[in-house]
BAFI-3210 file (N, C-alpha, C; in Angstrom, 3 decimals, decimal comma, padded with zeros to 6 digits):
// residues 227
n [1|2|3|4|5|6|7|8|9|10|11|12|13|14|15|16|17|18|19|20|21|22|23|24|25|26|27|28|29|30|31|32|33|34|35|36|37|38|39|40|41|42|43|44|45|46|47|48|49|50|51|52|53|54|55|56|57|58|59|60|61|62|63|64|65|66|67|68|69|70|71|72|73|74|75|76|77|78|79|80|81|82|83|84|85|86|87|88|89|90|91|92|93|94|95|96|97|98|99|100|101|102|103|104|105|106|107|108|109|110|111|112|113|114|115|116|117|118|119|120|121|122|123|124|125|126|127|128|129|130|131|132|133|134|135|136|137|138|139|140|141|142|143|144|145|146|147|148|149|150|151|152|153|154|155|156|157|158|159|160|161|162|163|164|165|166|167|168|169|170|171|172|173|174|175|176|177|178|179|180|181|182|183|184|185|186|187|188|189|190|191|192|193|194|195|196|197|198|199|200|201|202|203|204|205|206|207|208|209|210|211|212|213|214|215|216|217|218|219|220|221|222|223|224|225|226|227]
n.u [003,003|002,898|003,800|003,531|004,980|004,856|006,387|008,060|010,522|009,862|008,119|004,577|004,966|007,274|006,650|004,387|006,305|007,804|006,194|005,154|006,941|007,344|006,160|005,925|007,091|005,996|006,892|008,517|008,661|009,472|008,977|010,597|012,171|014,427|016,288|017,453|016,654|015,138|016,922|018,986|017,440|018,144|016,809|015,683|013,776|012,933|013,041|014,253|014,124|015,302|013,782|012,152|008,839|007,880|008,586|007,015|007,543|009,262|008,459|008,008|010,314|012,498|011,426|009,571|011,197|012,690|011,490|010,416|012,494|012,216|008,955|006,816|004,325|001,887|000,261|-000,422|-000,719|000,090|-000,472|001,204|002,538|003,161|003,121|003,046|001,858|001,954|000,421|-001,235|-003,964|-004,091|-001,568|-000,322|001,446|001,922|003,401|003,686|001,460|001,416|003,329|002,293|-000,162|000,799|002,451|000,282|-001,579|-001,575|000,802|000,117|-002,538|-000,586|001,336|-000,553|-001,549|000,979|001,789|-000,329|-000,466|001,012|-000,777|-003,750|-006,145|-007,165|-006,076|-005,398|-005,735|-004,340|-005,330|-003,539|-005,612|-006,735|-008,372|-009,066|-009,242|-012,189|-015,248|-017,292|-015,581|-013,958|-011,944|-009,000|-006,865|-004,611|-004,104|-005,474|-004,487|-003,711|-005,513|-007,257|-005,841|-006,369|-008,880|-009,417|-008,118|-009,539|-011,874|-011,185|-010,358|-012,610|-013,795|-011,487|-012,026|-014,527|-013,914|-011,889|-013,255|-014,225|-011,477|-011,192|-009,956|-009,421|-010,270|-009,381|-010,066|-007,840|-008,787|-007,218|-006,921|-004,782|-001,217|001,044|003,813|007,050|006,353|003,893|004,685|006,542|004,914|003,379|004,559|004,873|002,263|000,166|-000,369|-002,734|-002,059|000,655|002,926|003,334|001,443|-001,037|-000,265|-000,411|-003,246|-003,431|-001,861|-003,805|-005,878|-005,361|-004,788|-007,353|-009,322|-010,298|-012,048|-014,532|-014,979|-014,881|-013,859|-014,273|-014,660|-012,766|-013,071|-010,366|-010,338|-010,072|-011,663|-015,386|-017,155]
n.v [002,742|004,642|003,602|003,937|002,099|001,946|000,444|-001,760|-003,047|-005,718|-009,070|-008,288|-006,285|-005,954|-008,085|-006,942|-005,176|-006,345|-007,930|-006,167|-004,713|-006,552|-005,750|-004,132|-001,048|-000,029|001,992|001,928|002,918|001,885|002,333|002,472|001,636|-000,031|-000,816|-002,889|-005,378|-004,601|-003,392|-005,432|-006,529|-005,580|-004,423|-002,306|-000,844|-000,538|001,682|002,164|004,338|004,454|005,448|006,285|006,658|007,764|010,339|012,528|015,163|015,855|014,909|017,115|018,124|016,209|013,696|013,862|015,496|013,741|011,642|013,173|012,694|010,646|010,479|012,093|012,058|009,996|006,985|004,815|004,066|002,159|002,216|000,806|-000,062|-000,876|-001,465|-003,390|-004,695|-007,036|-007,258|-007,287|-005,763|-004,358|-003,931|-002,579|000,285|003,766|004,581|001,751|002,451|005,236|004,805|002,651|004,176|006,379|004,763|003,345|005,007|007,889|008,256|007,069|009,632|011,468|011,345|011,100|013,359|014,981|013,788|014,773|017,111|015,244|013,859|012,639|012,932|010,167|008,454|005,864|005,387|002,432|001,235|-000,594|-002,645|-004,508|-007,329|-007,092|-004,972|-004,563|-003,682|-005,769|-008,239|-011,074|-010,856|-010,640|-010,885|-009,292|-007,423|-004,968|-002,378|-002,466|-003,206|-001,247|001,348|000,331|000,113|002,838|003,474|002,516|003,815|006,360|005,624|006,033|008,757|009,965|009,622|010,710|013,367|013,910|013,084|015,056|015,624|013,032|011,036|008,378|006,066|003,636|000,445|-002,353|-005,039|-006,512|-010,533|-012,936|-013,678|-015,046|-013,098|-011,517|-009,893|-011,349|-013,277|-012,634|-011,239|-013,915|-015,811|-019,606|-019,660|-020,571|-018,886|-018,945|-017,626|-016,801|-013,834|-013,256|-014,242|-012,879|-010,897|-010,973|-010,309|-007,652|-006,555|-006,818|-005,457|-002,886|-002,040|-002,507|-002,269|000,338|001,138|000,252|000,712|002,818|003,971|002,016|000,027|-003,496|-006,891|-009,473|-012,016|-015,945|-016,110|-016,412|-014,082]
n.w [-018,603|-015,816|-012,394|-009,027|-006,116|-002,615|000,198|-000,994|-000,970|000,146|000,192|-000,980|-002,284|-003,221|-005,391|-006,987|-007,767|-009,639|-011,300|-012,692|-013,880|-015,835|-018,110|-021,091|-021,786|-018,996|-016,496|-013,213|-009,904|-006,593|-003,399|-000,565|003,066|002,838|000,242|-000,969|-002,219|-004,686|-005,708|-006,406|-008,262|-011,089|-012,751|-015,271|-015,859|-012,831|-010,831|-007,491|-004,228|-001,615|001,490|004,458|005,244|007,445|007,457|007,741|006,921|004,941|002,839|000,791|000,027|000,253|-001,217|-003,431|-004,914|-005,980|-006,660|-009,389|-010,764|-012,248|-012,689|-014,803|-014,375|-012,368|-013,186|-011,755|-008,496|-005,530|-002,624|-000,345|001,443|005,096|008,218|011,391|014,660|017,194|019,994|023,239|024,082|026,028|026,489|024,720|023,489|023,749|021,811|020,005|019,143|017,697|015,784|014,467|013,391|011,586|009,581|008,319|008,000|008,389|006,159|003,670|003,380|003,341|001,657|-000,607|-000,712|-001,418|-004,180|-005,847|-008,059|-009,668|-010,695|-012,766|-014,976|-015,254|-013,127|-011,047|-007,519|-005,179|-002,272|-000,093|002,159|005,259|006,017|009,040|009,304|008,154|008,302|010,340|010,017|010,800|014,312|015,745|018,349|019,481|017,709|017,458|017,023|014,899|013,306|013,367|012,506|009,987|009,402|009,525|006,834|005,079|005,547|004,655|001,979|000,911|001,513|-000,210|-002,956|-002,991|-002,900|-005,038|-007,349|-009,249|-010,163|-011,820|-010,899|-009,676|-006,902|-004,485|-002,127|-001,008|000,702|002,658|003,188|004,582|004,409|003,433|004,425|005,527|007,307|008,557|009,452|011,630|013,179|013,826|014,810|013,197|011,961|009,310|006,125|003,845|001,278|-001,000|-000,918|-003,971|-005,256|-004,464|-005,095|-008,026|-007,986|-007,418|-009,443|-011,376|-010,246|-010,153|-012,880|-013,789|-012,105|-011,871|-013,630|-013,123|-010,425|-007,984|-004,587|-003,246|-001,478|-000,983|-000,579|000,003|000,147|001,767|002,815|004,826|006,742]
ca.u [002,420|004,211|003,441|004,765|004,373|005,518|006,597|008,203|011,739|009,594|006,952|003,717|004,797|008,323|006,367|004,315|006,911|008,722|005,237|004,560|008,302|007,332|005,088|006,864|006,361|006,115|008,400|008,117|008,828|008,966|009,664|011,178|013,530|015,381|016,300|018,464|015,816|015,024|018,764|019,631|016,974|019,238|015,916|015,741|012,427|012,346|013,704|014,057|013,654|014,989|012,860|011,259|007,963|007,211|009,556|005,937|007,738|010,381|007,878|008,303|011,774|013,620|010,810|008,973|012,443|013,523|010,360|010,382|013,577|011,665|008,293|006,207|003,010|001,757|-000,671|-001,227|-000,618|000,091|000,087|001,199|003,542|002,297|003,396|002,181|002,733|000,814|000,321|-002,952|-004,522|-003,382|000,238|-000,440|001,852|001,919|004,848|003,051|-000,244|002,100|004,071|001,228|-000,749|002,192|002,573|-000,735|-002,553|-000,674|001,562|-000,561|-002,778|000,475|002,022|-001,058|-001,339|002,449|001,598|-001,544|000,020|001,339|-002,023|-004,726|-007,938|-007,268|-004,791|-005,755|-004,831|-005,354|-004,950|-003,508|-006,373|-006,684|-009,643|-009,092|-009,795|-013,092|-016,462|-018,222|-015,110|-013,500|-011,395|-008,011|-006,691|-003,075|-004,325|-006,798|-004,274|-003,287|-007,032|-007,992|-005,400|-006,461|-010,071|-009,197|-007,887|-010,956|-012,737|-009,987|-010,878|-014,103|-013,578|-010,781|-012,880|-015,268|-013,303|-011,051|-013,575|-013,869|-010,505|-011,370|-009,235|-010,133|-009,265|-009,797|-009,202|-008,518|-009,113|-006,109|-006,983|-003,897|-000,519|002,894|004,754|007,616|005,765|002,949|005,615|007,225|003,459|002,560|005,885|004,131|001,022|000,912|-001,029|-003,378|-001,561|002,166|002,752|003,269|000,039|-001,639|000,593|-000,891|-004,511|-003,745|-001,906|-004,940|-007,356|-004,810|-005,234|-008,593|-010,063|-010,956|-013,160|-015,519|-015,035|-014,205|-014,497|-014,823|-013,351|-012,938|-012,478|-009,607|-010,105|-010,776|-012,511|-016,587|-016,342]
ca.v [003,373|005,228|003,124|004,463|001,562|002,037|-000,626|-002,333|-004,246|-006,950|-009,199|-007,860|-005,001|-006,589|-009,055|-006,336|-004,396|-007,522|-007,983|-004,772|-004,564|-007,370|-005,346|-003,092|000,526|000,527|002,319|001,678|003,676|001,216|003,002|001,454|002,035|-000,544|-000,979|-003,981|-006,275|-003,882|-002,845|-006,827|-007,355|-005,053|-004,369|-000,908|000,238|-000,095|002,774|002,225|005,196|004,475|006,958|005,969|007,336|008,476|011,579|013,264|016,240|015,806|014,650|017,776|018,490|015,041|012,523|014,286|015,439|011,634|011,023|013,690|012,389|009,945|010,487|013,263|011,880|009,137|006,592|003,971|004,840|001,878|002,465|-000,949|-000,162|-001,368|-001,711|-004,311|-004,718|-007,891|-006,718|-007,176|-004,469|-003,483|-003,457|-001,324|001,469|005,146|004,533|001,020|003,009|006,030|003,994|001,940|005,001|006,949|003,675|002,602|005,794|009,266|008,156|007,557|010,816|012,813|010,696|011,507|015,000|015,330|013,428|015,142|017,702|014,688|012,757|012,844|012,294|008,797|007,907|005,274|005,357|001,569|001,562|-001,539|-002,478|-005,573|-007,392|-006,761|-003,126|-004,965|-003,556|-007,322|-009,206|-011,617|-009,905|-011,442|-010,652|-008,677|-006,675|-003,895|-000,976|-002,266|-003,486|000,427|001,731|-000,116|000,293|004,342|003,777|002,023|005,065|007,475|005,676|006,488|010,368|010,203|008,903|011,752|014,645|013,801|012,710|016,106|015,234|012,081|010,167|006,863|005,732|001,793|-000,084|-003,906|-005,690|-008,425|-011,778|-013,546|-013,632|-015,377|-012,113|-011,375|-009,084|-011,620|-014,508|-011,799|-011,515|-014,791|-017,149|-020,593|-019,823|-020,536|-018,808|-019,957|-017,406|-016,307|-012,669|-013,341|-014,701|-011,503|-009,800|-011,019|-010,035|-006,801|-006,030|-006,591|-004,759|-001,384|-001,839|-002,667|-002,092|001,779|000,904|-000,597|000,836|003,914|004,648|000,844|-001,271|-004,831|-007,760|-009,932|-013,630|-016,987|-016,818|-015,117|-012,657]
ca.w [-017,414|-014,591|-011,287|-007,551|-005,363|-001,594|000,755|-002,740|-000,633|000,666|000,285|-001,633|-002,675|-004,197|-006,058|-007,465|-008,844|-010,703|-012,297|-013,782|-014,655|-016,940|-019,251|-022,006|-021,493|-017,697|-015,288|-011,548|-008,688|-005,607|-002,133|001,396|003,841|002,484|-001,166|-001,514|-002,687|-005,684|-006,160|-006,642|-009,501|-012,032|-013,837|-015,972|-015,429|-011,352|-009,727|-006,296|-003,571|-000,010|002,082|005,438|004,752|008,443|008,033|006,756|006,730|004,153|001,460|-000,479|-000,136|-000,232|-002,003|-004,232|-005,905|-005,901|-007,346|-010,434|-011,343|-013,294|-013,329|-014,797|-014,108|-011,961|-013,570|-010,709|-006,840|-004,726|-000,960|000,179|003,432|006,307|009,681|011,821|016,577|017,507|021,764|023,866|024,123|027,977|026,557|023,427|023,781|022,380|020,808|019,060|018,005|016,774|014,705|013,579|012,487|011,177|008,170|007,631|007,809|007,790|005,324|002,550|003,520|003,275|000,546|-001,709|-001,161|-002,032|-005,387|-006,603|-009,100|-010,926|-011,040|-013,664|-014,695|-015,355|-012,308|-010,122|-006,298|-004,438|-001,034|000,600|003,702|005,822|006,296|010,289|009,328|007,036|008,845|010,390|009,877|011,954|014,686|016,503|019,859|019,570|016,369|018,069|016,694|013,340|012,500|013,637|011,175|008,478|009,204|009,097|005,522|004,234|005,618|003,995|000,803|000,698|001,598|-001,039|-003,808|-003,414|-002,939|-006,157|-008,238|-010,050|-011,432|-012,805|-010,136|-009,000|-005,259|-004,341|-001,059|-001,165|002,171|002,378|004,011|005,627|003,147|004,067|004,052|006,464|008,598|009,445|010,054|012,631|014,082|014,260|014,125|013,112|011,200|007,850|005,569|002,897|-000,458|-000,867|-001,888|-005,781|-005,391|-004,077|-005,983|-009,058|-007,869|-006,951|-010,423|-012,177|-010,190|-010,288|-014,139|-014,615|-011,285|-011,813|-014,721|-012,388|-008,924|-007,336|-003,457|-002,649|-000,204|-001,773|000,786|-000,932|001,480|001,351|004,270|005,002|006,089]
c.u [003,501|003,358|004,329|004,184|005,216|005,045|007,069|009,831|011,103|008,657|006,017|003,843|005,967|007,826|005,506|005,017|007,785|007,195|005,069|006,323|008,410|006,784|006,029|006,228|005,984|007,077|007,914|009,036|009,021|009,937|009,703|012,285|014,306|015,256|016,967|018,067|016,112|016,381|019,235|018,826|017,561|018,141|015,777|014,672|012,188|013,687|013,637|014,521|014,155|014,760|012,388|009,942|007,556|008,167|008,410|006,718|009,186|009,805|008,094|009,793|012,824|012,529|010,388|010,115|013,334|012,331|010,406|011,118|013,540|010,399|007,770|005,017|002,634|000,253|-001,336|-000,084|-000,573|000,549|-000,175|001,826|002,759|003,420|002,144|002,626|001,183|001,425|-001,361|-003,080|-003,831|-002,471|000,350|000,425|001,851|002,836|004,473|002,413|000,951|002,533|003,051|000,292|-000,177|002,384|001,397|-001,888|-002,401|000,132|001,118|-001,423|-001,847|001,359|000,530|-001,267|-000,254|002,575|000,442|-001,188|000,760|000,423|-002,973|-005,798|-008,106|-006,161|-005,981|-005,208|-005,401|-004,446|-005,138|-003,904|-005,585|-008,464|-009,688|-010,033|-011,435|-014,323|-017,171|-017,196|-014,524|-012,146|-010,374|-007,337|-004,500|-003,092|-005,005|-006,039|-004,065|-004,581|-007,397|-007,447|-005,832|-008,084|-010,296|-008,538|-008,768|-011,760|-011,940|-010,285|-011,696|-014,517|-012,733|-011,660|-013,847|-014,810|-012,430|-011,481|-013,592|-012,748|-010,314|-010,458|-009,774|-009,508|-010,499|-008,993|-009,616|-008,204|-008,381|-006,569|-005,398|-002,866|000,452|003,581|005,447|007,035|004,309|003,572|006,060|006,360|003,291|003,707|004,577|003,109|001,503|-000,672|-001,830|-002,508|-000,399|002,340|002,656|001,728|-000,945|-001,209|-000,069|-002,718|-004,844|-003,302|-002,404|-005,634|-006,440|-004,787|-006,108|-009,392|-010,721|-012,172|-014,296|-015,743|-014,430|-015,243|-014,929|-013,753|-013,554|-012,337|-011,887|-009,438|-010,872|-011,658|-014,169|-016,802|-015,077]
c.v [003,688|004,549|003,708|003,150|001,731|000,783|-001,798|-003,362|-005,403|-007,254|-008,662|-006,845|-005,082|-007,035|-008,058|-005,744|-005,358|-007,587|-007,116|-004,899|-005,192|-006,627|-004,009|-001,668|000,827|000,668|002,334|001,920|003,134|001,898|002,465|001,917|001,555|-001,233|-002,233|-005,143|-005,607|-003,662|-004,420|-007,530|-006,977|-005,151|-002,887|-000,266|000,125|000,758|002,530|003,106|004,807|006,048|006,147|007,148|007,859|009,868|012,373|014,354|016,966|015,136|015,410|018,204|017,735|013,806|013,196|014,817|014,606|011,208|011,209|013,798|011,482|009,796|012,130|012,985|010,215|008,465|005,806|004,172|003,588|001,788|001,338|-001,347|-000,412|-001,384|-002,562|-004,779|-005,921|-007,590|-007,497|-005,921|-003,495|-003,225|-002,579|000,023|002,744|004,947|003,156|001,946|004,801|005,535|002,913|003,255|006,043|006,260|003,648|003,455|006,865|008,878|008,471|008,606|011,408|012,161|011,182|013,332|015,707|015,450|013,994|016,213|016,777|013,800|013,607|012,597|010,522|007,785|006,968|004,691|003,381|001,680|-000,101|-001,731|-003,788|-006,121|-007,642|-005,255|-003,181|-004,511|-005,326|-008,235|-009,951|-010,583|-010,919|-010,519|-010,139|-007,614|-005,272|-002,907|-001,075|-002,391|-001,878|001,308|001,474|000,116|002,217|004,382|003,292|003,625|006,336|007,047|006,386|008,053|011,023|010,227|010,070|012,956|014,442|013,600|013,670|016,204|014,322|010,776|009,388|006,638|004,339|001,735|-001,699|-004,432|-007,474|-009,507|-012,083|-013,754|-013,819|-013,751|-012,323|-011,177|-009,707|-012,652|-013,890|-011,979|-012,503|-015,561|-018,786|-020,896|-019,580|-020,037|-019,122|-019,423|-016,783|-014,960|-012,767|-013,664|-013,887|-010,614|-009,900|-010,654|-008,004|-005,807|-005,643|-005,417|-003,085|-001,116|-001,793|-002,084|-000,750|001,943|000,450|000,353|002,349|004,475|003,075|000,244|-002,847|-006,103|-009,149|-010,817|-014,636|-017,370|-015,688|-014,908|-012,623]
c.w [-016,393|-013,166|-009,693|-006,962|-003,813|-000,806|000,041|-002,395|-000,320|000,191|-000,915|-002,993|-003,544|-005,304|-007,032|-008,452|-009,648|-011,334|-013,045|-014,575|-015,828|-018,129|-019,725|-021,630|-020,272|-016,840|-014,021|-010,867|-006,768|-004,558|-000,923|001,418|003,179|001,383|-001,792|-002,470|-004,255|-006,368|-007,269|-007,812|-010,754|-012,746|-014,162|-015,666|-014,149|-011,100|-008,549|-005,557|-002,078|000,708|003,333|005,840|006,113|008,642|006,714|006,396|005,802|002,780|000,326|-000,548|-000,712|-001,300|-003,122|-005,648|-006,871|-007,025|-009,007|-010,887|-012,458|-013,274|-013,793|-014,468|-013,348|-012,374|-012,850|-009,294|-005,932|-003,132|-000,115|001,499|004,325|007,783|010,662|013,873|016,471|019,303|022,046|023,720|024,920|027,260|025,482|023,959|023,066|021,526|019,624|018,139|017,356|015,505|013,761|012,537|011,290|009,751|007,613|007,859|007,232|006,659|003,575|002,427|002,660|001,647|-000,909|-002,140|-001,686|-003,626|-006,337|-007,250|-010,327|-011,570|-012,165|-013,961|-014,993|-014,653|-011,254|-008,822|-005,697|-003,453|-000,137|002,124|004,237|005,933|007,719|010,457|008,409|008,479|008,932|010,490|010,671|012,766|015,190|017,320|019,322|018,149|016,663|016,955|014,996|012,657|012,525|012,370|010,215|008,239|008,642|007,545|005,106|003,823|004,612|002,579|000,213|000,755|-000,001|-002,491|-004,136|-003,532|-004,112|-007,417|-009,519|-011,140|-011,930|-011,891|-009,694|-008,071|-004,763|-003,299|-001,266|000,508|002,059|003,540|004,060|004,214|003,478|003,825|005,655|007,825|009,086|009,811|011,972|013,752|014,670|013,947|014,128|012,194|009,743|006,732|004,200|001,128|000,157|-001,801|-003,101|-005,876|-005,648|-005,089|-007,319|-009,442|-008,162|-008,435|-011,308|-012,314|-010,075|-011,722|-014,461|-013,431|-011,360|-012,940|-014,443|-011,099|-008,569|-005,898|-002,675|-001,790|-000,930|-000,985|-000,373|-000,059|001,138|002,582|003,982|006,012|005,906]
res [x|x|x|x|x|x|x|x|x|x|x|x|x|x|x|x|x|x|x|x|x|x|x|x|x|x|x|x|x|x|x|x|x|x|x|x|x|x|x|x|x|x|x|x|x|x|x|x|x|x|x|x|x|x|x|x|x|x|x|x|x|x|x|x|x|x|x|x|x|x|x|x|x|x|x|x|x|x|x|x|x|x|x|x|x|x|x|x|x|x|x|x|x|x|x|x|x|x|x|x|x|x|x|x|x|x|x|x|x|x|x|x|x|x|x|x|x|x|x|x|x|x|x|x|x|x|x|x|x|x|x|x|x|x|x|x|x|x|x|x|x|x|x|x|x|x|x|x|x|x|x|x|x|x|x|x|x|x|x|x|x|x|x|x|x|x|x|x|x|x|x|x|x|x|x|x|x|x|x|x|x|x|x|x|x|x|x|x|x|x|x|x|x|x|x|x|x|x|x|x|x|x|x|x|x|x|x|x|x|x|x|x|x|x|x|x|x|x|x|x|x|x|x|x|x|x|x]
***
């Protein structure tokens, strides 16, 4: 299988692409600013891509080139980047909620429309949520813009899902509960969360293999907590 996963130097989205790397016959695509992680595993089938995915406007010129350097067709789609500003509300600045929506909204938008000449009727997109962005779920105080983002990709699922179906494309959102990664240490210095990316990582590999056989157009709340 040909996998793209973006946000693939750190965290979730690292641990991801060392899993699939494991399985014969898959090549992986993992994209971030910064490649060093990926560079330093000296594994044959990950390609790694530094790109900072908010330069929407260089998707078809500089990524998409980068891209079809090794694949011809993309079989699973993870859009795992994130960006994350823990503020109050009052202090929220344009320049936060830009940059928040910019990662964890526009990106994958503009990142799939780039990719949809190499997709197929049996490609499956999942779309890394939050369960901040989970309709009912518990809410926390310095999150307002990133929960909003992530709640706008749920919804973006669900649009996606129907407008693609025609070509046989499957589009899934999973709704992450709380996950030692860098960028919620950064957030929250102190708190310790209940699973460690590999962990996640091993949930999420599944359900991008098997998950389209079941689901398409769903949001899937991935926590040990209810809601």
């Amino acid at each position: 299988m040909n996998i793209l996963i973006t946000g693939a130097g750190k965290g979730i989205g690292f641990e991801i692409a060392k899993l699939f790397s494991g399985e014969k016959g898959n090549k992986i695509i993992g994209i971030s600013r910064k490649t060093e992680s990926l560079q330093s595993l000296a594994i044959e089938n990950i390609f790694p891509i530094q790109f900072d995915l908010a330069n929407f406007n260089n998707y078809q010129s500089d990524l998409l080139p980068e891209i079809k350097k090794h694949f011809t067709k993309i079989d699973i789609l993870i859009n795992n980047a994130g960006f994350l500003v823990n503020q109050p509300f009052q202090k929220i600045s344009s320049i936060d909620f830009d940059q928040t929506f910019d990662i964890n909204i526009k990106s994958p938008f503009f990142l799939c429309q780039t990719l949809l000449p190499l997709m197929h009727s049996e490609t499956h997109i999942v779309n890394i949520s939050s369960m901040g962005g989970f309709q009912g779920s518990a809410k926390f105080n310095g999150l307002s813009v990133y929960s909003a983002s992530k709640g706008a990709l749920a919804i973006l699922t669900e649009c996606m899902a129907e407008e693609l179906k025609e070509n046989g494309i499957k589009v899934n959102c999973v709704a992450l509960g709380a996950v030692q990664t860098e960028m919620l240490s950064e957030a929250f210095p102190g708190y310790e969360a209940p699973l460690k990316p590999s962990e996640m990582a091993e949930f999420i590999v599944d359900f991008a293999i098997n998950g389209s056989k079941y689901f398409n157009g769903k949001i899937i709340p991935v926590t040990l907590s209810n809601p």
